[in-house]
N, C-alpha and C positions, 0 to 999 in steps of 0.2 A: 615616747611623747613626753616632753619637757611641761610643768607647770609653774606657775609664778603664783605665787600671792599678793594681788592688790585689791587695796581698800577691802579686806574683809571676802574678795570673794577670788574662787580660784578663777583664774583665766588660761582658756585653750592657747596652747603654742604651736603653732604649726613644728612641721619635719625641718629637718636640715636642706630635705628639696622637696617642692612642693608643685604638680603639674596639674595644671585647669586649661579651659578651652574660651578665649576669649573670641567674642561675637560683633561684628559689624566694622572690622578691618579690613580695608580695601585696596590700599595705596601705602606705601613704603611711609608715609607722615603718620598714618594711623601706627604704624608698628613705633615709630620712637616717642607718639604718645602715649601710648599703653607702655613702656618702656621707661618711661619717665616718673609715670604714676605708679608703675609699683616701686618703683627703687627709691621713691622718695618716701616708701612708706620707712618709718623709723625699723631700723633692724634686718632689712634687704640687704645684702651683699650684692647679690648679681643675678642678674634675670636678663634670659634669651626667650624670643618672644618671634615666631615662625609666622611669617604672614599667608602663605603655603596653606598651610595646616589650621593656625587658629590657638596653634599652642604656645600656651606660656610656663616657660620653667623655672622658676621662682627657687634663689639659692640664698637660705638665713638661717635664722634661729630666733627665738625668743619672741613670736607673731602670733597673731590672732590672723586666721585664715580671714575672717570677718574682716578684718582692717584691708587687706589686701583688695578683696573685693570691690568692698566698700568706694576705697581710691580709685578702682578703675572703672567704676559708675562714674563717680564724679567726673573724669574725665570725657566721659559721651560716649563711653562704649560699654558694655555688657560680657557678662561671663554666664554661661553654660552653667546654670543650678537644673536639681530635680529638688521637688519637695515635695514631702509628708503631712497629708493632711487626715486627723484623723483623731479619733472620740476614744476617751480609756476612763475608767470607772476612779475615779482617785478621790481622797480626802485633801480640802484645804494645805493643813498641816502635811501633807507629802511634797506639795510639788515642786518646792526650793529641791530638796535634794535629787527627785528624777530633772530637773531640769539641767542640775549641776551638772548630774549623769553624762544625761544624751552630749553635755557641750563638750564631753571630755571623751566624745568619740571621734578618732583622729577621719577628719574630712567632713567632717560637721559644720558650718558654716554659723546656724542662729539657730535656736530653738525657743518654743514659746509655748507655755502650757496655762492655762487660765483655769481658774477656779471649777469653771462646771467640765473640766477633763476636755478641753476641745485643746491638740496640739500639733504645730506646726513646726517639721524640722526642714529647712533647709539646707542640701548639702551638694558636697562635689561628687557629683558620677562616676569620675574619674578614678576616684581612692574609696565608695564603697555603694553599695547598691542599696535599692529601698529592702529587700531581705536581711541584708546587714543591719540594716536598724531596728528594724522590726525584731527580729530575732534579739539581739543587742536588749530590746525593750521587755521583752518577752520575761528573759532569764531575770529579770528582775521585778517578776511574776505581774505583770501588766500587759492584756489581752487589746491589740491595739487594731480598730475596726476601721477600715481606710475610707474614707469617701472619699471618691474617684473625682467630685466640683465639689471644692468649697462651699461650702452650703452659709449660708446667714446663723448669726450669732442666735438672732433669736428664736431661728426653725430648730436649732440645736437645743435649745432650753425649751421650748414646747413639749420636743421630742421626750426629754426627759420628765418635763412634769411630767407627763400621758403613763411612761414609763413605771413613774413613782406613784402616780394615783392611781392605777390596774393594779398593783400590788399590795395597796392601799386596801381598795375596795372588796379584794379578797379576805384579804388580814381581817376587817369586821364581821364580813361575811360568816369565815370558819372560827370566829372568834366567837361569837355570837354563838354559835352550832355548840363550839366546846364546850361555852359553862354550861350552856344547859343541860349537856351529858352528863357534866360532872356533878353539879348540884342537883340529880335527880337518879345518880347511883349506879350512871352508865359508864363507869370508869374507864373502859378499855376502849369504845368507841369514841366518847371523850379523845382518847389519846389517839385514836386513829384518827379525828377529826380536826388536831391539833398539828399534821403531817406536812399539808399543804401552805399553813401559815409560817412553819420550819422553813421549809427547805424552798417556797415558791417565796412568799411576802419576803421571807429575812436570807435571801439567795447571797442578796449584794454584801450583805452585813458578814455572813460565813466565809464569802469569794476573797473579799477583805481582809480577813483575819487571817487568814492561810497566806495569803499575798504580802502582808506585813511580818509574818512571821520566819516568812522564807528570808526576807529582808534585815529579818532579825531589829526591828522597828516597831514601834505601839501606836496604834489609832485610834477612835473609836469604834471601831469594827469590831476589835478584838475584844473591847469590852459588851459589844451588845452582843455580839457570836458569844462569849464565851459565859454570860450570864444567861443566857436564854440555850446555851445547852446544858448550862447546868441542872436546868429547872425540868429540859425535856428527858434528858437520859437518867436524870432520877425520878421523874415520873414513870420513865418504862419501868425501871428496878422498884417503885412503890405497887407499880399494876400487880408484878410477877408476883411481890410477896403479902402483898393484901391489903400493905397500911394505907393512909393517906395522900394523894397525890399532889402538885404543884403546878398540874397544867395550864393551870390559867394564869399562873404565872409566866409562863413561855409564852403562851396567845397574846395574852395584853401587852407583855413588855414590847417583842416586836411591832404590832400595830399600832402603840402608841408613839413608840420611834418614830414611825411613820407619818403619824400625822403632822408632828414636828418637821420631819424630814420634805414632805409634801407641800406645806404650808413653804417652807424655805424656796424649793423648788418655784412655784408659784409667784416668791418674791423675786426670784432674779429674772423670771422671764418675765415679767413683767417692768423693771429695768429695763431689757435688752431692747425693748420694744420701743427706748425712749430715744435710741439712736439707730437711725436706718440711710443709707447712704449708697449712690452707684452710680457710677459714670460712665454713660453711652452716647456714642456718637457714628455718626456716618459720612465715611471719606471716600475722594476720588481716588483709585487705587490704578494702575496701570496694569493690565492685564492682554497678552498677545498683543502689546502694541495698541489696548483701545482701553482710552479712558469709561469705569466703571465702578457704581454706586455703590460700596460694599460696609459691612459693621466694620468700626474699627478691629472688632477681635479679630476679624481675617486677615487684617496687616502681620505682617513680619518680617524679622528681620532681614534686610538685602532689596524687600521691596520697595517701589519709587509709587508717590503718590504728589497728585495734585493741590499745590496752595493756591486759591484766588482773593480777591481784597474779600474782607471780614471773617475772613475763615477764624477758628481755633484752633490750634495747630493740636492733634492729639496724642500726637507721639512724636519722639527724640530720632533729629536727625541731621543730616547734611546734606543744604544748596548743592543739586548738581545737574542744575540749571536756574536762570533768572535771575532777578533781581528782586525783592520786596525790601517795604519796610515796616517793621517789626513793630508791633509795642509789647516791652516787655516788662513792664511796668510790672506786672504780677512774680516777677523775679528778681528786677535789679530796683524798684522802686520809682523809678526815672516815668516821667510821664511822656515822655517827648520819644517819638518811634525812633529808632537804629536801622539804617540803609544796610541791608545783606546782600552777598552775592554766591557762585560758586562757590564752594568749598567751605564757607560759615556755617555753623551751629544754627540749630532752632531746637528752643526746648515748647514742650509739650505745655498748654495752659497760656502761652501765649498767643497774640491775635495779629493774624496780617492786614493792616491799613491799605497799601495798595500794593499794586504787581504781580505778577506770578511769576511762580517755581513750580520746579520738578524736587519732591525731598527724597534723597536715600534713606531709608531708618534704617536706624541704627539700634535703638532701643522701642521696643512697643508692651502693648498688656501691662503686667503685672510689674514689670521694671519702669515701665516709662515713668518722666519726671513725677507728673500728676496725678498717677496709678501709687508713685509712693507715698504722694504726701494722705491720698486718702488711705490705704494702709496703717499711715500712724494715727489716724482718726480713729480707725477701729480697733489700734493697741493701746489707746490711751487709757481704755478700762483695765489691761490688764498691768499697769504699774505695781511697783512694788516700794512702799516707802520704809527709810532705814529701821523705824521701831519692828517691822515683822523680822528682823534679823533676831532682835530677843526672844519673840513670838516663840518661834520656830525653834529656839536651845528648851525654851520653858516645854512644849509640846513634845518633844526629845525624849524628854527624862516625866512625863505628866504620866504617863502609863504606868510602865515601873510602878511608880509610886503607890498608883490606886490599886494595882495586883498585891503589891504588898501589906495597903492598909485591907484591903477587901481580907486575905488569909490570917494576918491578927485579928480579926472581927471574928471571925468564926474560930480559931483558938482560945480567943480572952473569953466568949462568949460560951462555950461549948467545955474548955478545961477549967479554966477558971471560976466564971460564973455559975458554971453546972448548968447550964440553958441544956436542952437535946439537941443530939445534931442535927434534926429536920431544925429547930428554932435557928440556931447558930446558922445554918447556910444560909437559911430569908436575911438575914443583915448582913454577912457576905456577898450573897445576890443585889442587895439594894445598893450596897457600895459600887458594886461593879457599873449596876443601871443609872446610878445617879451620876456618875461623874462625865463632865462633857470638856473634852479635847476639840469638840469642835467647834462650841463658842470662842474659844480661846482664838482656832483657825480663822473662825472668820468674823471677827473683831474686827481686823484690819483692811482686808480686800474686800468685805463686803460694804466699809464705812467710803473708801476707797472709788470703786463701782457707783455706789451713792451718787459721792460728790462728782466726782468726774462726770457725771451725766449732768448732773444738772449746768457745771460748769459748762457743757459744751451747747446748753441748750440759750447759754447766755454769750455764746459765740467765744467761748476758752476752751482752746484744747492742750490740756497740760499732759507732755509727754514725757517729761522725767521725772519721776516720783520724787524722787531724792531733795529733790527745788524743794519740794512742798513744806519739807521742814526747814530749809534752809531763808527762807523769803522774809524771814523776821532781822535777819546779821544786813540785810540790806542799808547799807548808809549812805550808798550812792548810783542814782541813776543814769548815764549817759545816752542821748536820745541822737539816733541818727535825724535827719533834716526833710530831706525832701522824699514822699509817701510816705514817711512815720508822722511828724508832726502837720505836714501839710497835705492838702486834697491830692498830690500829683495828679491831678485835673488841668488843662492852662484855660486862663480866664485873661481878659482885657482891661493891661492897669491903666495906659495912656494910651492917648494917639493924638498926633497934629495931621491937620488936614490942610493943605497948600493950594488945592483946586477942587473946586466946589464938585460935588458928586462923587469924589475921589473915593469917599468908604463905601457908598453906595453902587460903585462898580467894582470895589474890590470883594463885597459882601455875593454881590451877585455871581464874580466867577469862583469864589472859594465856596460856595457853596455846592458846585460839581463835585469837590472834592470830601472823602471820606478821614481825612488827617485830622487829629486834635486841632492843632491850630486854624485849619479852615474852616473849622464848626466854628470856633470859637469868634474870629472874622467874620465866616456869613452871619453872625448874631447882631452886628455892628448895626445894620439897615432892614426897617423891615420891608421895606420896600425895592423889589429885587426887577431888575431889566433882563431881556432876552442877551444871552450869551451864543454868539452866532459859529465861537471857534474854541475849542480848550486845550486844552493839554498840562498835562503835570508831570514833572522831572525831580523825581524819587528824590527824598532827601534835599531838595535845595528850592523847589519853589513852583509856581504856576505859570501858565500861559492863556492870556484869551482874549477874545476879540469881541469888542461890542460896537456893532454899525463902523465905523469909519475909527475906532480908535483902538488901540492896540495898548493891554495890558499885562504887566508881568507883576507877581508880588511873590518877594522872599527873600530870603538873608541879605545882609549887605554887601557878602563879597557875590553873592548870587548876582544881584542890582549891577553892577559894576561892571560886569562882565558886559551887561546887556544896555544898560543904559548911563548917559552923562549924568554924575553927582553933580557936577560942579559949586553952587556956592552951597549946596548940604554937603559935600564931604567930612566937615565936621560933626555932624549932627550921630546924634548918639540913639540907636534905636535896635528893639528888635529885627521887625521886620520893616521893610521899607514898599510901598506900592508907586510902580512906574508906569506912567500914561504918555504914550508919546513919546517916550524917551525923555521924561522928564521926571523930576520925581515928586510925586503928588501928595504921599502920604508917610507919615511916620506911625509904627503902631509897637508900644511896648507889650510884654506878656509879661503873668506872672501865676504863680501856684499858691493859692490863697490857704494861709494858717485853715487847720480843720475845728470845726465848732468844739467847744471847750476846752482846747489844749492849755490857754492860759489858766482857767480855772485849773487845768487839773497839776501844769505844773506848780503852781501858788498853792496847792494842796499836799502835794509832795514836800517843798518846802517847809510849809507851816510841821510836817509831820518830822524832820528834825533831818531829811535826805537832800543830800546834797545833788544837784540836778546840773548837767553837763549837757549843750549839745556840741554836737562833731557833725560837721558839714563837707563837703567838696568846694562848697559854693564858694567866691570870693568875698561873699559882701550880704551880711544878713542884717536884717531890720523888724521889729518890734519886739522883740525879745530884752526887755528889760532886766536888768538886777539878773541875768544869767549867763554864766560860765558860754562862751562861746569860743570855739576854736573852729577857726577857718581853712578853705581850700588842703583840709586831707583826703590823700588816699585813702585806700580800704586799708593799706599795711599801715597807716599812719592811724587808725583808729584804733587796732591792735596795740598799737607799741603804747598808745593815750591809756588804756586800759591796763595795761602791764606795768607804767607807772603806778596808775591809783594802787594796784595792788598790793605794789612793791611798799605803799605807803601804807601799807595795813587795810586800806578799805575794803568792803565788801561789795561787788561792781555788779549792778545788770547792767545791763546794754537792751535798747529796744532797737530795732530796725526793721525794716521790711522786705528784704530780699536776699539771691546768693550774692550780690555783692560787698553785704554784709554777714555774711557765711564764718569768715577769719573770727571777726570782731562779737559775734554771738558765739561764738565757742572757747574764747579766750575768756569770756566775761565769766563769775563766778555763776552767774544766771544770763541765760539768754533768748528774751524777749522778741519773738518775729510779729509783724504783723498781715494779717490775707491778702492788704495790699489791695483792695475793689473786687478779689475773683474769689470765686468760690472755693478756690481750693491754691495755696503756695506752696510752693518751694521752698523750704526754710530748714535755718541749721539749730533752731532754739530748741528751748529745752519748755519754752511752750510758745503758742500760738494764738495771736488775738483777730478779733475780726473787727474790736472797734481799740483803739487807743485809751479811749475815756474807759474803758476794762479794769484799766490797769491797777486801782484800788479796789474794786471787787474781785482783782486775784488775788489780791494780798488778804482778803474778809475769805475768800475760799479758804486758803492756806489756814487761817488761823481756826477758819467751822472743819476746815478736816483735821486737824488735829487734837480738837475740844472731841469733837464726835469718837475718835477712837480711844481718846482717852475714856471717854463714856464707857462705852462697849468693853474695853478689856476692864474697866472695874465692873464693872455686871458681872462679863465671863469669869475674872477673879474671886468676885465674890459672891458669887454661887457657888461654885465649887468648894470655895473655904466654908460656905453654910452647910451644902446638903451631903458633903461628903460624912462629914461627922455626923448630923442627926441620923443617914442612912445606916451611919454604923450603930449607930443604938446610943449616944450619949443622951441623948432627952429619956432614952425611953424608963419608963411607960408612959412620962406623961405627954412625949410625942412621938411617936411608931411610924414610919413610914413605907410602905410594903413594897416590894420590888419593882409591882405593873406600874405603880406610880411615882415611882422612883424613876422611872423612863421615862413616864409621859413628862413629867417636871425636867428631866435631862432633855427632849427635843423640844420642850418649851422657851429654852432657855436660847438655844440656834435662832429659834423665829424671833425672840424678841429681841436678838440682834440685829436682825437684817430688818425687822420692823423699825428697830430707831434708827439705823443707821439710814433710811427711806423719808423717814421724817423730815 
């Protein structure tokens, strides 16, 4: 297996030949788009793709299986994953490096492990089985517990607090028992009663230490394992030979961990609980030939299912039957529906206006369009921003060091000082308990978790960490046009009316009709006549008949076909309404600016960013004093963007859809917006639900990086306080004993995840 290093981190390369099982090819065009899409991934040489089979044989070098993939999603079809879903006991401060691990196991696709040990591998079947990872995970002493459904973030974190306060409530329980033994001369019961707070309360703490060591790695495990057996198995050796024992040093230290530890727990599920999400529905499914009511989860792939007008479309597929038309405004931004037939695409999140089909899927569940974008909903907590790259070298080398100052405390102490060794080991012991590796950890992902929630509770879902620091180099914003800046709503700018009632019967038969534009016409009168005949012809306009006059209304080359322009053929208009074969009505549309776009580009501005929009459109109007370029493509937005860059600037790009897919991913930052649905399709690096957002991302950015700055000087500087007074530099005139030397080390965890909540 070949590795690269970029930007700081290793990335997986695929084999020289690399074979997976692509899903929902049907037809010899399915095999030369899948064909297409992987070869264009950069670094493909040559790829045979079996329509037969399903197989595709991927021949390169220097890939990320992930990229492959990826590409042939995007294209509207699916590959054959298994994944790993499943809970492992882990520190903060670990899971950069097992995550590193797992991606550097050859047929690993994506892995993902979050702070409270919930991880998700997904891989190719093909090249190794869920034993193989398991095992793989094993030897790098992590006990990996599968659940069979994905369970909720925040049943995971319940489970755990529950988990940690049983251990908890033990810990005082036989803590309690202990001193009383001890201070009352029962020494050896004492120590038997101090057995179950060992080995039950401080299990995970022991499990840890072993598991990091096998790893040859430091956590705080090792320091609470290895200070609280110091206290116990010299307490056994003080039982046997008479002197004075340290057991309540063992008792305390762990329970007090605990409370810190518990207290934490406590804090993130209660977090989790701030975001909750899930999308169900129910579709016409074709089964023995008869249409039936079933959960979308029973769809799959190969299966045909029924579209009618207002549907949702719930899953990724292809017309193979019907006609509709689409709005897919929650994709491409465009407010105005797209007439489909046989063989076209329909993504998922999308609504059918009128007509029916029959859809093949192609993609459903957990792949489908809509199924991914809430997916990055629920990864958006698990971000990683570039300062936990230092984090995580400091947390490296942070053990070490406290092993080493805890063993001079007890030499300097004990040879030097002439202290006794019982003295000299209490401020050995307290170096050990006072020092906290895990404030340091979670500094950053718990500040992280924080904002991210609250961000999404103000309709931002920020999905690439990395943005977070980068949002300040921003000097220039480029705004795509229509569903970014404007409602993509259609609304009524003008109309001429030529014969009296003309809107009034046009209002009456568009109002049969389900189409933006018909709403937006029947809104013209409110006073509506019997419509005696209708009919509508997908994509181009209506039919109807009222008492004795026959009307049509819709495009102008629609009019034309059906009725004499003559002295209107000049006249300039959206839509046109014809009465008798005459033409009665002119009616303009338009997609009205959204409420405070002006103020907020004029804010942008004043704020020293330079503000672009990029349109399709030929011809825009009220945009003052701004940078306007006309009638581009989507490639034409990309290449506007590769200039600014090329000119030094620093570029987001805002838009709302895959049609701006290119242009958000070229831009240094790229801004999607939800576009009216609850959930988009988008290639950004975050996610807005309102536009006027977009300076409360930029106040996020700037509170999540104050906030971590907070936290790691806390973590810093506690550690830099309690480490030395645990070792004895105040003393006597300040002593600090080991049980309390811990409880101040897990106090130090909570009042991170406390500020960073704040």
């Amino acid at each position: 297996m070949d590795k690269q290093k970029t930007n700081g981190e290793d990335k997986l390369r695929i084999k020289k030949e690399q074979q997976i099982k692509v899903i929902g090819m049907h037809c010899a065009t399915c095999v030369s788009t899948v064909t297409k899409a992987v070869t264009k991934v950069n670094g493909v040489e040559d790829a045979k793709v079996n329509l037969a089979t399903g197989d595709a044989r991927i021949f390169g070098s220097n890939l990320k299986l992930k990229e492959i993939v990826k590409s042939i999603r995007n294209s509207g079809y699916d590959v054959a994953t298994q994944k790993l879903v499943g809970k492992i006991n882990i520190n903060p401060e670990e899971v950069s490096k097992l995550k590193n691990y797992v991606e550097s196991i050859d047929g690993v696709i994506e892995a993902n492990i979050s702070a409270n040990g919930l991880i998700k591998v997904e891989f190719n079947p093909l090249a190794l089985s869920l034993n193989d990872i398991i095992t793989k995970i094993k030897e790098k002493g992590y006990n990996v517990n599968i659940i069979e459904k994905e369970i909720k973030v925040e049943e995971l974190e319940k489970k755990e607090f529950y988990n940690m306060l049983y251990r908890l409530i033990a810990g005082i329980i036989f803590s309690a028992l202990t001193i009383y033994l001890e201070f009352t001369g029962f020494s050896l019961f004492a120590l038997l009663s101090s057995i179950p707070v060992f080995f039950y309360s401080g299990y995970n703490y022991h499990k840890g230490a072993i598991r990091a060591i096998r790893n040859r790695t430091g956590n705080m495990d090792v320091l609470v394992s290895l200070s609280s057996s110091i206290a116990f198995f010299y307490s056994i050796y003080a039982t046997i030979v008479g002197i004075p024992t340290i057991v309540d040093v063992t008792v305390l230290l762990i329970t007090f961990v605990l409370v810190g530890k518990t207290l934490e727990a406590y804090f993130r599920y209660k977090l989790s609980l701030s975001i909750k999400g899930n999308v169900n529905a129910k579709v016409r499914k074709m089964i023995n030939n008869e249409e039936k009511i079933v959960d979308v989860s029973e769809v799959n792939v190969g299966d045909i299912i029924i579209l009618k007008n207002g549907d949702q479309i719930p899953v990724d597929g292809i017309i193979d039957e019907g006609v509709v038309e689409v709005n897919e405004s929650v994709i491409t931004g465009e407010p105005l529906p797209i007439k489909k037939g046989k063989g076209d695409a329909l993504i998922s999140g999308s609504t059918i206006v009128s007509g029916y089909a029959k859809l093949y899927v192609t993609r459903s569940g957990e792949n489908a369009y809509i199924s991914q974008v809430a997916k990055s909903i629920r990864e958006a907590q698990a971000i990683k921003v570039p300062i936990q790259n230092f984090v995580d070298k400091v947390s490296s080398i942070f053990v070490p060091i406290i092993l080493i100052v805890s063993l001079f405390s007890f030499l300097i102490w004990h040879f030097i000082l002439g202290k006794s060794a019982f003295e000299a080991l209490l401020f050995s012991i307290a170096v050990l308990a006072s020092a906290c590796p895990c404030a340091l950890g979670l500094a950053t992902p718990m500040a992280v978790v924080a904002m991210i929630n609250k961000a999404v509770k103000k309709g931002i879902i920020i999905r690439n960490g990395e943005i977070l620091g980068n949002l300040k180099n921003v000097d220039t914003i480029v705004f795509d046009l229509t569903g970014t800046l404007t409602e993509g709503k259609i609304s009524i700018k003008s109309y001429k009316e030529f014969r009296k009632d003309a809107l009034k019967y046009a209002a009456s038969v568009e109002s049969l009709s389900n189409h933006p534009i018909a709403k937006a016409i029947s809104e013209l009168s409110k006073e509506k006549v019997k419509v005696d005949e209708f009919e509508e012809f997908i994509g181009e306009g209506v039919y109807g008949r009222i008492k004795d006059d026959t009307i049509i209304i819709g495009k102008k080359e629609f009019i034309k076909q059906n009725c004499e322009l003559k002295d209107k053929e000049n006249e300039d208009g959206d839509i046109f309404i014809c009465i008798n074969n005459e033409i009665s009505g002119i009616i303009n549309i338009e997609d009205k600016v959204k409420d405070g776009v002006y103020n907020l580009l004029n804010k942008l501005k004043s704020q020293g960013i330079k503000v672009i929009i990029a349109t399709g459109k030929d011809k825009v109007e009220g945009f003052n004093d701004i940078e306007i370029h006309n009638g581009l493509k989507p490639e034409d937005k990309v290449e506007l963007i590769r200039e600014l860059k090329n000119e030094k600037h620093y570029v987001a790009f805002v838009g709302d859809g895959i049609n701006d897919s290119q242009a958000l991913s070229e831009a240094n930052i790229g801004i999607a917006l939800n576009s009216g649905s609850d959930l988009a399709k988008v290639a950004g690096d975050v996610v807005l639900n309102d536009i006027n957002s977009i300076p409360e991302l930029f106040s996020i950015s700037n509170k999540l990086e104050s906030k971590i700055k907070q936290n790691l000087a806390w973590a810093f500087g506690y550690n830099s306080v309690l480490v030395p007074v645990s070792a004895g530099t105040l003393y006597p005139l300040v002593y600090l004993p080991p049980q309390f030397a811990a409880l101040a080390m897990s106090m130090s965890s909570v009042i991170v995840s406390m500020w960073s909540y704040v």
